[in-house]
C-alpha positions as CSV (number, residue, x, y, z in Angstrom):
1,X,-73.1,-57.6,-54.4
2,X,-70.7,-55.0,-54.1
3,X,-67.4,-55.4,-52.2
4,X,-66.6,-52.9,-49.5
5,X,-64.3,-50.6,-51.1
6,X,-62.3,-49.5,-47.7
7,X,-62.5,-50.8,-44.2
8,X,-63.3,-47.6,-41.6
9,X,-61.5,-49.7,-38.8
10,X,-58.3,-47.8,-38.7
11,X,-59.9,-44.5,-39.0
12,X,-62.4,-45.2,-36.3
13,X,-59.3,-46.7,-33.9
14,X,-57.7,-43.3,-34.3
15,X,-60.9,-41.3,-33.7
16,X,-61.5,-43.7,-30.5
17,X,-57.9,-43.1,-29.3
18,X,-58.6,-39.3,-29.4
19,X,-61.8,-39.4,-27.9
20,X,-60.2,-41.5,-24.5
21,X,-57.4,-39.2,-24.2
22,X,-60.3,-35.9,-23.8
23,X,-60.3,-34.5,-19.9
24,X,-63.5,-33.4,-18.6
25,X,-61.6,-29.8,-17.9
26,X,-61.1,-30.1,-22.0
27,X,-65.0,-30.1,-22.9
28,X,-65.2,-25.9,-22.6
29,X,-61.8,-26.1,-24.9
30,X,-62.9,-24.6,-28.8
31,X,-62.5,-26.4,-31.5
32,X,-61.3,-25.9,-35.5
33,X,-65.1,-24.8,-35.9
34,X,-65.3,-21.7,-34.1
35,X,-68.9,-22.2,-32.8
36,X,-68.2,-25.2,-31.3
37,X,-66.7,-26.1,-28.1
38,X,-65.5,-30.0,-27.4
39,X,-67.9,-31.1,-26.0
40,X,-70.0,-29.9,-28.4
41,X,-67.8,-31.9,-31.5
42,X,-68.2,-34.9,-29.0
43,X,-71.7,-34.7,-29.5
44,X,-71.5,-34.3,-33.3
45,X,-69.5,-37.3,-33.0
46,X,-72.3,-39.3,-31.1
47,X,-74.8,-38.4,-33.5
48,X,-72.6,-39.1,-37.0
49,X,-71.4,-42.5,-35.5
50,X,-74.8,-43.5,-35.1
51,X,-76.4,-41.6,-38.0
52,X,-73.8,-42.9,-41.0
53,X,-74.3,-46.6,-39.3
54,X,-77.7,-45.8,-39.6
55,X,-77.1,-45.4,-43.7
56,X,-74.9,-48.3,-43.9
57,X,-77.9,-51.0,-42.4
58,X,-80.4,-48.5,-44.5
59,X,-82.4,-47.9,-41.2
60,X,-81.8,-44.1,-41.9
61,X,-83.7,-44.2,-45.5
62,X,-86.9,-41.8,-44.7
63,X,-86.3,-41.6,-40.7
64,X,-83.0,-39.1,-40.5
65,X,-83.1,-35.6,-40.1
66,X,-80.4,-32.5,-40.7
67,X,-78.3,-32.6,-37.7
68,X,-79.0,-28.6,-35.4
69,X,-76.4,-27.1,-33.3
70,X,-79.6,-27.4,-30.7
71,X,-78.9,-31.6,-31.0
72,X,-74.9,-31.3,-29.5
73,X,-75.7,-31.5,-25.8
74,X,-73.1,-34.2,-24.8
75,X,-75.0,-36.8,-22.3
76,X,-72.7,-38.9,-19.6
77,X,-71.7,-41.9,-20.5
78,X,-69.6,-40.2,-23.7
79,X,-66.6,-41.8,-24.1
80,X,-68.1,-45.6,-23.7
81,X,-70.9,-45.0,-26.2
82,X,-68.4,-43.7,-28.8
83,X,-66.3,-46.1,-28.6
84,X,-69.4,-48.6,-29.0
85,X,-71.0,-46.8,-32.0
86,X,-67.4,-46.5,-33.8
87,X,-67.4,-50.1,-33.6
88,X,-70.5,-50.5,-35.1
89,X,-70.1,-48.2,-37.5
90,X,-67.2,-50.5,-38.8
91,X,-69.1,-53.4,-38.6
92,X,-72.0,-52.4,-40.4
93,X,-69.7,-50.7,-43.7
94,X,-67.9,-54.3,-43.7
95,X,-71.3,-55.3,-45.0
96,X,-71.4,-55.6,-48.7
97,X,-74.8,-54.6,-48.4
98,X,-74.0,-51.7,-47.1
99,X,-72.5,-50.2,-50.4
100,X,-75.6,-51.3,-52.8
101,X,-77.6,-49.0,-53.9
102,X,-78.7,-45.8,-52.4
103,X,-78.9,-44.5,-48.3
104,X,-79.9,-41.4,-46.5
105,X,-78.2,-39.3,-43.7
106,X,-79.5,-36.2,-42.4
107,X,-82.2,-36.0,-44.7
108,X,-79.5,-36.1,-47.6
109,X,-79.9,-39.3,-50.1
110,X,-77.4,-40.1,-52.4
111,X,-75.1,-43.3,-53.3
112,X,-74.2,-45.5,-50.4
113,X,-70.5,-45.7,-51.9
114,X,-70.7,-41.9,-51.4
115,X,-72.6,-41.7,-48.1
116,X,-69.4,-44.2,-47.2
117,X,-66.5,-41.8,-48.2
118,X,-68.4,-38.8,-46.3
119,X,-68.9,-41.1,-43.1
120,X,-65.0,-41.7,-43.3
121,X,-64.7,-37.7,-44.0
122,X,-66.6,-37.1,-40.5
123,X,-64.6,-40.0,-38.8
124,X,-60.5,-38.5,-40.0
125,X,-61.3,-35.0,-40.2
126,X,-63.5,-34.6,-36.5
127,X,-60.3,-36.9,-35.1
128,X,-58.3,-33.9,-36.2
129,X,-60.1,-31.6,-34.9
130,X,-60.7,-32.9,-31.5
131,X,-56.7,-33.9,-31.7
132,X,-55.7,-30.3,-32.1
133,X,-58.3,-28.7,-29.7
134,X,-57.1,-31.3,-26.8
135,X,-53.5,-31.1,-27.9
136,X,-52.8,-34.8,-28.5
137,X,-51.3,-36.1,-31.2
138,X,-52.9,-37.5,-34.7
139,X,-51.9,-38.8,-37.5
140,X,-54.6,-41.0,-39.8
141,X,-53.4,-43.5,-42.0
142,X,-52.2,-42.5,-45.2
143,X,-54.8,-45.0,-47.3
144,X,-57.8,-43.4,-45.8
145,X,-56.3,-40.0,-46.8
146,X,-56.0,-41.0,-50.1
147,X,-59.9,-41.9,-50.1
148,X,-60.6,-38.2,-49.3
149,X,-58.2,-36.5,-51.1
150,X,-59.4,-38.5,-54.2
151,X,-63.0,-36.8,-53.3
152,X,-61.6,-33.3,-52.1
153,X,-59.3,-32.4,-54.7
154,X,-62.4,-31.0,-57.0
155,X,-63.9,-29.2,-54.5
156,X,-64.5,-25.7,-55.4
157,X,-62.0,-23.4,-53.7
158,X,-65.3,-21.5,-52.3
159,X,-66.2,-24.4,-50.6
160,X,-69.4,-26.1,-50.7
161,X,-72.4,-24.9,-48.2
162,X,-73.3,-27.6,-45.5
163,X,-70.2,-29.6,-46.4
164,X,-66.9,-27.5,-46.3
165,X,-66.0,-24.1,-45.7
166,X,-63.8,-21.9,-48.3
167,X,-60.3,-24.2,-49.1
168,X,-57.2,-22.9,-47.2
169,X,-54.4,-22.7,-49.2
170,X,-51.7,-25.3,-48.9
171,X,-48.2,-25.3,-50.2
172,X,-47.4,-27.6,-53.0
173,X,-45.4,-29.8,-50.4
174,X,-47.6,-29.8,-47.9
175,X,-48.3,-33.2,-46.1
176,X,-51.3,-35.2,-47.8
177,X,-53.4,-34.6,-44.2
178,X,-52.5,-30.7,-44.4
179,X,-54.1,-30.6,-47.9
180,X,-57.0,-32.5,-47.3
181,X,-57.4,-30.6,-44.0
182,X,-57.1,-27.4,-46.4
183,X,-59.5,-28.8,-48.9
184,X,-62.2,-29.0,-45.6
185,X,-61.8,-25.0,-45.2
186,X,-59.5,-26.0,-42.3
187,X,-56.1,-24.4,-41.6
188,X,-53.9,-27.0,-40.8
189,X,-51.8,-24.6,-38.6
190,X,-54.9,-24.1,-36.3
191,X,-54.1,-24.7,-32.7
192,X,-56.2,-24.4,-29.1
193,X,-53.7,-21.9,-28.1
């Protein structure tokens, strides 16, 4: 059995904190990602919160499909089923079952200790994003940022298709969020305003 190599609960507490502070006059608000409004992250983060603790119980494995920009119609009832799914999703990656073997999401299969580092990507980097296009504040904790730094830092500079747009440069003593943010094709300066 393998031993969970990082817990998602902190990550998922910050994400959650974000997610409560949104205003309903925030949801037509753009985001980071230029085609998407709020309330259309909010409904990425329904779907990913269910979809990667789909992949940690293996109930995703031959039943999950490439998420469409036609899926992120946010349904009432938002904020309270986040915060349920986050919680869930930190359940289910406390299972050492969880990391065995291999898991699907979004028609991708790969390693489940993989498919576990991108679920936390989706979790810090999506709280950063909805943090900056709602103007509250954010910081993750520095242990999970380690986890995707550890993964980011090879990332080609031209990005990788599907995953993460072209890197944005970062000075050399840039905060370890700022160049994991850059790493994502994000620039960390990026504001609502």
């Amino acid at each position: 059995m393998n031993t969970p190599l990082f817990d998602m609960k902190s990550a998922a507490g910050a994400l959650n904190a974000v997610v409560a502070g949104v205003r309903d006059d925030q949801l037509e608000l753009p985001t980071p990602s230029p085609e998407w409004t709020v309330a259309m992250l909010l409904a990425h983060i329904v779907g990913f919160t269910e979809a990667f603790r789909d992949a940690a119980t293996k109930a995703g494995i031959g039943n999950s499909q490439p998420p469409s920009d036609a899926d992120l119609v946010l349904e009432d009832g938002w904020r309270e089923r986040i915060a349920l799914q986050l919680e869930a999703l930190v359940a289910a990656w406390r299972e050492p079952e969880a990391w065995e073997g291999e898991t699907e999401v979004g028609g991708v299969r790969g390693p489940a200790t993989q498919m576990a580092v991108f679920a936390l990507d989706e979790v810090v980097i999506h709280g950063w994003d909805l943090a900056s296009a709602t103007s509250q504040t954010y910081q993750p904790g520095d242990e999970d940022l380690a986890v995707l730094w550890e993964m980011l830092r090879h990332t080609p500079d031209a990005g990788t298709p599907g995953l993460f747009g072209p890197a944005v440069p970062t000075g050399a003593h840039s905060s370890l969020l700022d160049r994991v943010l850059g790493r994502t094709g994000r620039d960390p300066l990026w504001t609502a305003g």
